[in-house]
C-alpha positions as CSV (number, residue, x, y, z in Angstrom):
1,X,172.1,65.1,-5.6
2,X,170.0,61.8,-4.7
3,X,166.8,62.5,-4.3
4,X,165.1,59.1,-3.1
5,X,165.5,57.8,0.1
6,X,167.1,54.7,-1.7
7,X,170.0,56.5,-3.4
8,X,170.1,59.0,-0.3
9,X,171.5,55.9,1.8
10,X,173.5,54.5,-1.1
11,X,175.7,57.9,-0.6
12,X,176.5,57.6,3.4
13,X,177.2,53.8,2.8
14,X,179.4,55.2,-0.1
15,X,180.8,57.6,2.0
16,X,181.4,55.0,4.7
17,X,183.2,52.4,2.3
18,X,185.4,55.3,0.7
19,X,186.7,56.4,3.9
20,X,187.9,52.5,5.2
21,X,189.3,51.6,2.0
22,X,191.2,54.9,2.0
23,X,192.3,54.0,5.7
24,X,193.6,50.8,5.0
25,X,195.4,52.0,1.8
26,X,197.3,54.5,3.8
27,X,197.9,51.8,6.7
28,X,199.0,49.4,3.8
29,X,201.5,52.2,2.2
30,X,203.2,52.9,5.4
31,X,203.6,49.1,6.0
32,X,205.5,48.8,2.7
33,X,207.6,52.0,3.1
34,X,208.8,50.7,6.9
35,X,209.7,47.3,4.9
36,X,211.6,49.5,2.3
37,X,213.4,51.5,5.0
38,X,214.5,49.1,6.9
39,X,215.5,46.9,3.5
40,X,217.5,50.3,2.4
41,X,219.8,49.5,5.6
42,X,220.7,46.6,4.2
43,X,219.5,44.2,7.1
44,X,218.1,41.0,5.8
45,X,216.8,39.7,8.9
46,X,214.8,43.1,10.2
47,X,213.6,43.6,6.5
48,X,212.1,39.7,6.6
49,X,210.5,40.8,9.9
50,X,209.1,43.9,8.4
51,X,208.4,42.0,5.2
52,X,206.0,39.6,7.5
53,X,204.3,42.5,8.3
54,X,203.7,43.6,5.1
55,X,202.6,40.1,3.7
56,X,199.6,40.1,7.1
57,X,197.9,43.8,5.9
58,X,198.1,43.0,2.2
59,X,196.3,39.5,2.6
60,X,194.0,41.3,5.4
61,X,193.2,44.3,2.5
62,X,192.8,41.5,0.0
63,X,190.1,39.7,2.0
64,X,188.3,42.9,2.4
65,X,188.4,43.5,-1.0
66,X,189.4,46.9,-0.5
67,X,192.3,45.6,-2.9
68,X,192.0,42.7,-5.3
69,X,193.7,39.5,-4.5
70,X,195.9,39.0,-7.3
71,X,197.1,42.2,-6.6
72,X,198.1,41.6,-3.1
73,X,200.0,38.7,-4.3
74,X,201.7,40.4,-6.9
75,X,202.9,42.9,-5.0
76,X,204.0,40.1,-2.2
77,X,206.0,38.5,-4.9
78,X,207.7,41.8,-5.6
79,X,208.5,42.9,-2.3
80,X,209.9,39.1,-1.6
81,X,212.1,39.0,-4.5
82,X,213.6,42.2,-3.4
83,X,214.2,41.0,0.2
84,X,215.9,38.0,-1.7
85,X,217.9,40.3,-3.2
86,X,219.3,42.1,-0.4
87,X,219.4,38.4,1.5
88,X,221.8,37.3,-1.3
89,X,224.3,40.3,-1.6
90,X,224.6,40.1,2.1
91,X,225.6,36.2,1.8
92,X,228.2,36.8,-0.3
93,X,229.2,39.5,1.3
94,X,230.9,37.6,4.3
């Protein structure tokens, strides 16, 4: 328990940070699972839409540093070379 006024405020701004960066995580998950849904339907087009989306809230998170920004673009690269993927079996699948 903080005792000094010092530390006392260092808990509710602690408090205060936790709970954003726990919001934006959860806004970030349910970006990426909309992008996986709609890349599970085999839609290239949609999924590049959704994957947009995606790209926008991890960059955002990054430059809040609520997430580190090697990490956003590692996951970006991920997610894009699965939408590449998809892109290419539907090519060749006309």
């Amino acid at each position: 328990m903080a005792h000094s006024l010092s530390a006392k405020k260092r808990d509710r701004q602690n408090l205060k940070r936790r709970a954003r960066n726990r919001a934006r995580k959860e806004i970030l998950k349910e970006t990426v699972k909309s992008f996986t849904a709609v890349l599970a339907t085999g839609d290239a087009k949609k999924a590049a839409v959704e994957l947009n989306k995606v790209v926008q809230r991890l960059d955002k998170t990054a430059a809040k540093h609520t997430i580190h920004k090697k990490t956003a673009a590692r996951r970006r690269s991920r997610l894009t070379m699965r939408l590449n993927k998809v892109a290419a079996g539907a090519g060749t699948a006309k």
